[in-house]
C-alpha positions in Angstrom: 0.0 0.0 0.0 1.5 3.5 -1.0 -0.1 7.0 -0.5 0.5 8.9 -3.9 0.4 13.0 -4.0 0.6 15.4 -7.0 0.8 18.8 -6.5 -1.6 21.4 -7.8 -2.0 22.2 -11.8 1.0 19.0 -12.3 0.5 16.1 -14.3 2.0 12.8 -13.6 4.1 10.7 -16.2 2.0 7.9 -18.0 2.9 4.6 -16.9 1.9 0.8 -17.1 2.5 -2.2 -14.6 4.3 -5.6 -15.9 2.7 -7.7 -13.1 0.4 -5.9 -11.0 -2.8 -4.7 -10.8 -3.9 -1.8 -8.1 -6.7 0.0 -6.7 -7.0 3.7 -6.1 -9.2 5.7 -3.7 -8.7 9.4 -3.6 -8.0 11.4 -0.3 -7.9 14.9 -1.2 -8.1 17.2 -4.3 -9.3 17.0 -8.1 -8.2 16.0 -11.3 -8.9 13.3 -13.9 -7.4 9.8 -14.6 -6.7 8.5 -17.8 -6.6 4.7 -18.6 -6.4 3.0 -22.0 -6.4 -1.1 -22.4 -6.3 -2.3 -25.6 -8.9 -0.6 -27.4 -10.8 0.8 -24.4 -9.6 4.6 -23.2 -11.3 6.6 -20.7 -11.0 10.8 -19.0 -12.3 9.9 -15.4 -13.1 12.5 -12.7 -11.0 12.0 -9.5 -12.1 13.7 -6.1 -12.2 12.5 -2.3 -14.2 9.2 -2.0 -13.7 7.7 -5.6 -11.9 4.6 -6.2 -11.1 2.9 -9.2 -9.0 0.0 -10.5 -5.9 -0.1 -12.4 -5.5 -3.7 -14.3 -2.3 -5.4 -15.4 -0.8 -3.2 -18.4 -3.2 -0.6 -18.3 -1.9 2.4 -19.6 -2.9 5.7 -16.9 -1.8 8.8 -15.9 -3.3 11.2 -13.5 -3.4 15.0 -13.8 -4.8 17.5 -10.7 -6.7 20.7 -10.8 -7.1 23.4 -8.4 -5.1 24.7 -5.6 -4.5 21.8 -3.2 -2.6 18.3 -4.0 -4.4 15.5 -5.2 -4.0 12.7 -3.0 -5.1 8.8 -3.3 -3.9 5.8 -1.2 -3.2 3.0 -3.3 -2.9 -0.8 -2.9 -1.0 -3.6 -5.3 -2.0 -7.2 -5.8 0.2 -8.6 -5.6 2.7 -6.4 -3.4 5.3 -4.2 -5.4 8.0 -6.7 -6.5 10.3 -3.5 -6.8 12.5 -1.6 -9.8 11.0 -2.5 -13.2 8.1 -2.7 -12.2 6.4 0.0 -13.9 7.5 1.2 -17.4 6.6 4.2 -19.4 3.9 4.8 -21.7 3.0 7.5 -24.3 -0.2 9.6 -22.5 -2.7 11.9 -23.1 -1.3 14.8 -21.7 2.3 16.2 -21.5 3.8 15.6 -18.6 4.8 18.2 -16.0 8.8 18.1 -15.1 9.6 16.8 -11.7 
C-alpha cells in the first residue's frame, strides 16, 4: 500500500505495470485519470471518496486541478515486487517536469 500525492496544476508521467494490478481511492483534491487497455480509453473525474481500479498493463496517468494536492492511497496485488516494475507509456497529456 503507498499514499500517492501530486501537487496542484502537475501532471504525472504515463505509466503501465508488468505484473500488478492496483486500486486507487482518492484522499484529497481533483483531477482526472486517464486509462487505456487495448482498445478501451477513458477521462475519469478524480475527487475524495472515488476509487477505481488499475489492471495489469493498463496504460494511466493522473493529472490534478485546483489549488491543493491530489492525493489517493493506493494498494497492489500482488505487493510491489520492486524496480522495473512500472514502465513508461505515451499519455494523453504532457507531462509536467519533476
Amino acid at each position: 500500500m503507498a499514499h500517492f500525492e501530486l501537487g496542484p496544476g502537475k501532471v504525472s508521467k504515463a505509466v503501465a505495470h508488468r505484473t500488478v494490478e492496483e486500486i486507487w481511492f482518492f484522499l484529497s483534491g481533483r483531477g482526472e485519470m486517464w486509462r487505456r487497455q487495448g482498445a478501451r480509453e477513458e477521462v475519469v473525474p478524480v475527487e475524495p471518496g472515488v476509487c477505481l481500479t488499475i489492471p495489469c498493463g493498463t496504460h494511466f496517468q493522473f493529472r490534478s486541478f485546483g489549488y491543493e494536492p491530489l492525493a489517493a492511497v493506493g494498494v497492489t496485488i500482488p505487493p510491489w515486487p520492486g524496480d522495473g516494475e512500472a514502465y513508461e507509456v505515451v499519455g494523453t497529456w504532457d507531462a509536467t517536469p519533476s
